[in-house]
N, C-alpha and C positions, 0 to 999 in steps of 0.2 A: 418500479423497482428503485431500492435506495444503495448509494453504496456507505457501508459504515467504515470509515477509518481512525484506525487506532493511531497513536502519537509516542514516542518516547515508551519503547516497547522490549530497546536494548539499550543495557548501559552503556557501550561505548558509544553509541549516536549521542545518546546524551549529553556525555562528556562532549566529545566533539563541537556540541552546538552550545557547550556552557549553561547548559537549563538542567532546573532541578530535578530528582529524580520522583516521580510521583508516586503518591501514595493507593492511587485508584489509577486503574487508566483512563488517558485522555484521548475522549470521540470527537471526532467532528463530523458532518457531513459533505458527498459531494451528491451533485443533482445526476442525474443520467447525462444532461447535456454537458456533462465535461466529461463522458464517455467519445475518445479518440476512435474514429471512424475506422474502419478493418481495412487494411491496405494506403491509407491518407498519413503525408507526414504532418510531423509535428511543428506546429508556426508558434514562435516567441511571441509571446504578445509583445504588444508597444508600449504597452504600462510597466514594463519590467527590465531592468538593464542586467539581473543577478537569478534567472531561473534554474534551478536545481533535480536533478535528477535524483529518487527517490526510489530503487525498486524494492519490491513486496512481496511475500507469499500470499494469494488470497484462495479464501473458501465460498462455495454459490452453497446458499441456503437451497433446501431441497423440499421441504414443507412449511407450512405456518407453526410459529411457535413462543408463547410469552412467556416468562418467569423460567426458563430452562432450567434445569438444573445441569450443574458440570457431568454427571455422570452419564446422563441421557442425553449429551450435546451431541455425540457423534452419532447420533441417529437424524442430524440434520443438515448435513452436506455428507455428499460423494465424491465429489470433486475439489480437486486444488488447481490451480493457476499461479501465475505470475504476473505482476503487473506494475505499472509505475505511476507515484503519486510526486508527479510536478508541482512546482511549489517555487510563487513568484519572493523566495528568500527577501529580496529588501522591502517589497511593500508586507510582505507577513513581519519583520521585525518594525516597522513604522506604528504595525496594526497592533503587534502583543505590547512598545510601549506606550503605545495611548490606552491599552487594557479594552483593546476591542476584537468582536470577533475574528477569526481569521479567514472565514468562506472568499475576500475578493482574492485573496494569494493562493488558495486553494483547489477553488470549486470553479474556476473560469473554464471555458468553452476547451477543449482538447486534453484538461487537465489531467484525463485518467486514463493511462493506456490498460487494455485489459487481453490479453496473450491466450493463446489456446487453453482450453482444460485438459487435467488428466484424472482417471479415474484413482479414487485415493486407494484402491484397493492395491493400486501399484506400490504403493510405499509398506514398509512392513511395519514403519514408527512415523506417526503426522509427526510428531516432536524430536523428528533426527533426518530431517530432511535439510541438502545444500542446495542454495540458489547462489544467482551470480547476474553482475551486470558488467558489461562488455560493453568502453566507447573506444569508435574507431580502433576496435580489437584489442584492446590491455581492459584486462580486470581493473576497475575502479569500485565494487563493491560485491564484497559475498559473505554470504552468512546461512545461519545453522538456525533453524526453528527450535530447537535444543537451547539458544541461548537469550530464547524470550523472556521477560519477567513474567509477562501473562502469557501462557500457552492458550493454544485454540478453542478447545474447549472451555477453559475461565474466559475467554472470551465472550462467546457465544453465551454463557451463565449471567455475564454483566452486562452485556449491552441488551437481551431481554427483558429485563430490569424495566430501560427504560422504552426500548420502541419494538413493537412488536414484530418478529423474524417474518415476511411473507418469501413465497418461492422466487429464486432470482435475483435477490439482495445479493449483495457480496460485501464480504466484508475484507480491505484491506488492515492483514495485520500488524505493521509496523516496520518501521526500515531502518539494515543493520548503519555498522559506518562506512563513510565513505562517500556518502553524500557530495555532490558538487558541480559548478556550474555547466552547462550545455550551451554548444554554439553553433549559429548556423554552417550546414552541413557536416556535423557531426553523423555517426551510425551507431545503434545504440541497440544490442544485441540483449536479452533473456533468457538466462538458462534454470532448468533444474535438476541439478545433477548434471547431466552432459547432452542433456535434449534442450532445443530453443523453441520455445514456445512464442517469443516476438522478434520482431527486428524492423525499428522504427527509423526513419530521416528528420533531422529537424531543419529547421529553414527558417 
Protein backbone atom coordinates (compact mmCIF):
# COMPACT_ATOMS: atom_id res chain seq x y z
CA UNK A 1 0.00 0.00 0.00
CA UNK A 2 1.08 3.62 -0.77
CA UNK A 3 0.17 6.67 1.03
CA UNK A 4 -0.54 9.76 -1.56
CA UNK A 5 -0.15 13.05 -0.04
CA UNK A 6 -1.34 16.14 -1.22
CA UNK A 7 0.51 19.65 -0.48
CA UNK A 8 -0.80 23.19 -0.41
CA UNK A 9 -4.50 22.12 -0.47
CA UNK A 10 -5.57 25.39 1.52
CA UNK A 11 -4.93 28.88 0.91
CA UNK A 12 -4.39 29.98 4.28
CA UNK A 13 -1.55 27.12 4.87
CA UNK A 14 -0.14 28.50 1.99
CA UNK A 15 0.05 31.97 2.93
CA UNK A 16 1.27 30.85 6.17
CA UNK A 17 4.29 29.03 4.78
CA UNK A 18 4.81 31.95 2.02
CA UNK A 19 4.67 29.24 -0.98
CA UNK A 20 2.87 29.86 -3.97
CA UNK A 21 -0.43 28.90 -4.70
CA UNK A 22 -0.43 26.03 -7.20
CA UNK A 23 -1.87 25.50 -10.35
CA UNK A 24 -2.28 21.43 -10.26
CA UNK A 25 -1.86 19.82 -6.87
CA UNK A 26 1.28 18.94 -5.26
CA UNK A 27 1.79 14.77 -4.58
CA UNK A 28 4.31 13.44 -2.90
CA UNK A 29 4.77 10.11 -1.52
CA UNK A 30 5.34 8.33 1.93
CA UNK A 31 6.41 4.58 2.10
CA UNK A 32 4.18 2.42 4.65
CA UNK A 33 7.41 2.48 6.88
CA UNK A 34 6.54 5.98 8.04
CA UNK A 35 3.28 4.56 9.01
CA UNK A 36 3.38 5.39 13.06
CA UNK A 37 2.74 2.02 14.94
CA UNK A 38 -0.88 1.78 16.81
CA UNK A 39 -0.54 2.76 20.35
CA UNK A 40 3.74 3.81 19.93
CA UNK A 41 4.65 7.41 20.43
CA UNK A 42 6.14 9.72 18.43
CA UNK A 43 10.28 10.12 18.60
CA UNK A 44 11.90 13.46 17.02
CA UNK A 45 14.25 12.30 14.88
CA UNK A 46 17.80 13.54 15.46
CA UNK A 47 18.20 15.04 12.05
CA UNK A 48 15.66 17.75 12.85
CA UNK A 49 15.61 20.57 15.37
CA UNK A 50 12.04 22.11 13.73
CA UNK A 51 9.43 19.06 13.27
CA UNK A 52 5.94 20.22 12.52
CA UNK A 53 2.67 18.87 13.06
CA UNK A 54 0.41 18.52 10.02
CA UNK A 55 -3.17 17.17 10.62
CA UNK A 56 -5.35 15.73 7.55
CA UNK A 57 -8.52 14.38 6.47
CA UNK A 58 -7.72 11.05 4.85
CA UNK A 59 -9.68 8.62 2.43
CA UNK A 60 -8.65 4.43 2.19
CA UNK A 61 -9.05 3.53 -1.28
CA UNK A 62 -11.64 0.64 -1.52
CA UNK A 63 -10.92 -0.96 -5.02
CA UNK A 64 -8.40 -0.73 -7.75
CA UNK A 65 -8.73 2.18 -10.07
CA UNK A 66 -6.77 4.21 -12.97
CA UNK A 67 -7.73 7.26 -14.90
CA UNK A 68 -10.99 7.89 -12.46
CA UNK A 69 -13.14 10.06 -13.45
CA UNK A 70 -14.31 12.97 -10.71
CA UNK A 71 -17.86 11.71 -10.95
CA UNK A 72 -17.26 7.94 -10.27
CA UNK A 73 -14.45 8.76 -7.53
CA UNK A 74 -16.93 8.25 -4.62
CA UNK A 75 -17.35 4.81 -5.49
CA UNK A 76 -13.77 4.37 -4.21
CA UNK A 77 -13.43 4.93 -0.68
CA UNK A 78 -15.96 4.29 2.27
CA UNK A 79 -14.09 5.48 4.71
CA UNK A 80 -12.56 8.84 6.04
CA UNK A 81 -9.93 9.13 8.75
CA UNK A 82 -7.67 11.44 10.32
CA UNK A 83 -4.14 11.67 10.31
CA UNK A 84 -0.87 13.54 10.64
CA UNK A 85 1.69 14.19 8.10
CA UNK A 86 4.95 15.20 10.23
CA UNK A 87 7.31 17.12 8.48
CA UNK A 88 11.06 17.71 9.44
CA UNK A 89 10.23 21.85 8.41
CA UNK A 90 14.11 22.92 8.38
CA UNK A 91 15.59 19.94 6.37
CA UNK A 92 12.26 20.15 3.90
CA UNK A 93 13.15 24.12 3.43
CA UNK A 94 17.22 23.04 2.96
CA UNK A 95 15.70 20.45 0.51
CA UNK A 96 13.00 22.79 -1.65
CA UNK A 97 16.09 25.42 -1.91
CA UNK A 98 18.46 23.25 -3.38
CA UNK A 99 15.23 22.26 -5.60
CA UNK A 100 15.33 18.71 -4.33
CA UNK A 101 13.09 16.27 -3.41
CA UNK A 102 11.32 16.40 -0.24
CA UNK A 103 10.80 12.29 0.80
CA UNK A 104 14.04 12.78 3.67
CA UNK A 105 11.70 15.65 5.71
CA UNK A 106 8.75 13.75 4.79
CA UNK A 107 8.71 10.11 4.47
CA UNK A 108 11.08 9.12 7.45
CA UNK A 109 10.26 6.29 9.87
CA UNK A 110 7.04 7.30 12.20
CA UNK A 111 6.29 10.10 9.88
CA UNK A 112 2.54 9.19 9.27
CA UNK A 113 0.22 8.91 11.98
CA UNK A 114 -3.00 7.26 10.61
CA UNK A 115 -6.26 7.40 13.41
CA UNK A 116 -9.26 5.22 13.39
CA UNK A 117 -11.66 5.16 10.38
CA UNK A 118 -15.11 6.18 10.02
CA UNK A 119 -17.68 5.12 7.76
CA UNK A 120 -18.23 8.04 5.25
CA UNK A 121 -21.69 7.13 5.24
CA UNK A 122 -21.76 9.03 8.68
CA UNK A 123 -21.14 12.34 7.08
CA UNK A 124 -24.11 13.77 5.08
CA UNK A 125 -21.41 16.11 2.83
CA UNK A 126 -17.43 14.63 2.42
CA UNK A 127 -16.91 18.45 1.44
CA UNK A 128 -18.49 19.93 4.89
CA UNK A 129 -16.84 18.03 7.23
CA UNK A 130 -14.53 19.78 10.61
CA UNK A 131 -11.53 18.31 11.94
CA UNK A 132 -9.26 19.61 14.52
CA UNK A 133 -5.80 19.15 16.25
CA UNK A 134 -5.36 19.44 19.88
CA UNK A 135 -1.69 19.93 21.60
CA UNK A 136 -1.56 19.53 25.28
CA UNK A 137 -5.33 20.36 24.88
CA UNK A 138 -5.78 23.95 23.01
CA UNK A 139 -6.80 23.94 19.41
CA UNK A 140 -3.69 24.61 17.38
CA UNK A 141 -5.28 23.62 13.94
CA UNK A 142 -8.87 23.08 12.49
CA UNK A 143 -10.33 23.14 9.34
CA UNK A 144 -13.36 22.48 6.99
CA UNK A 145 -12.87 20.00 3.75
CA UNK A 146 -15.40 22.77 2.38
CA UNK A 147 -12.21 24.92 2.22
CA UNK A 148 -10.04 22.75 -0.06
CA UNK A 149 -8.90 24.04 -3.45
CA UNK A 150 -9.01 20.38 -4.54
CA UNK A 151 -11.94 18.49 -3.04
CA UNK A 152 -11.66 14.66 -2.61
CA UNK A 153 -13.00 13.46 -5.39
CA UNK A 154 -10.70 16.07 -7.97
CA UNK A 155 -8.50 14.28 -5.90
CA UNK A 156 -8.83 10.82 -6.51
CA UNK A 157 -9.58 12.17 -10.60
CA UNK A 158 -5.82 13.58 -10.57
CA UNK A 159 -3.76 11.50 -8.68
CA UNK A 160 -5.13 8.32 -10.98
CA UNK A 161 -3.60 10.10 -13.70
CA UNK A 162 -0.70 9.17 -12.52
CA UNK A 163 -0.28 5.96 -10.11
CA UNK A 164 -2.74 3.48 -10.13
CA UNK A 165 -5.55 3.56 -7.03
CA UNK A 166 -5.05 -0.31 -5.37
CA UNK A 167 -7.08 -1.28 -2.15
CA UNK A 168 -5.55 0.29 1.04
CA UNK A 169 -3.80 3.32 -0.27
CA UNK A 170 -4.76 6.34 1.41
CA UNK A 171 -4.46 9.34 0.47
CA UNK A 172 -3.61 12.29 2.78
CA UNK A 173 -5.53 15.40 1.61
CA UNK A 174 -3.89 18.35 2.66
CA UNK A 175 -3.44 20.41 5.82
CA UNK A 176 -5.40 23.53 6.98
CA UNK A 177 -3.24 26.54 9.02
CA UNK A 178 -1.73 26.31 11.87
CA UNK A 179 0.85 24.06 11.32
CA UNK A 180 3.67 24.17 14.07
CA UNK A 181 6.56 22.90 15.91
CA UNK A 182 6.15 19.69 18.32
CA UNK A 183 8.05 18.95 21.45
CA UNK A 184 9.02 16.28 23.59
CA UNK A 185 6.23 15.29 25.63
CA UNK A 186 3.95 17.11 24.04
CA UNK A 187 -0.12 15.29 23.57
CA UNK A 188 -1.32 15.62 20.46
CA UNK A 189 -5.09 14.74 20.22
CA UNK A 190 -7.46 14.15 16.62
CA UNK A 191 -10.79 15.09 16.09
CA UNK A 192 -13.63 14.98 13.53
CA UNK A 193 -16.31 16.85 14.48
CA UNK A 194 -16.17 16.08 18.21
CA UNK A 195 -14.98 12.23 18.07
CA UNK A 196 -10.96 11.62 18.42
CA UNK A 197 -10.06 9.26 16.28
CA UNK A 198 -5.91 9.53 17.63
CA UNK A 199 -4.07 10.70 20.56
CA UNK A 200 -0.45 10.39 20.18
CA UNK A 201 2.88 11.25 22.81
CA UNK A 202 5.98 12.57 21.32
CA UNK A 203 9.40 12.16 22.83
Amino acid sequence: MKLICIGRNYTAHIEELENQKPTDPVVFLKPDTSILLKKQPFFIPEFSDDVHHEVELLVKINKVGKYIDKKFAHKYYDEVGLGIDFTARDLQADLKAKGLPWEKAKAFDGAAVIGKWLPKSKFQDINNINFSLKRNDEVVQSGNTQLMLWKVDELIEYVSKYFTLKIGDIIFTGTPAGVGKVFANDQLQGFIEDEELFSIKVK
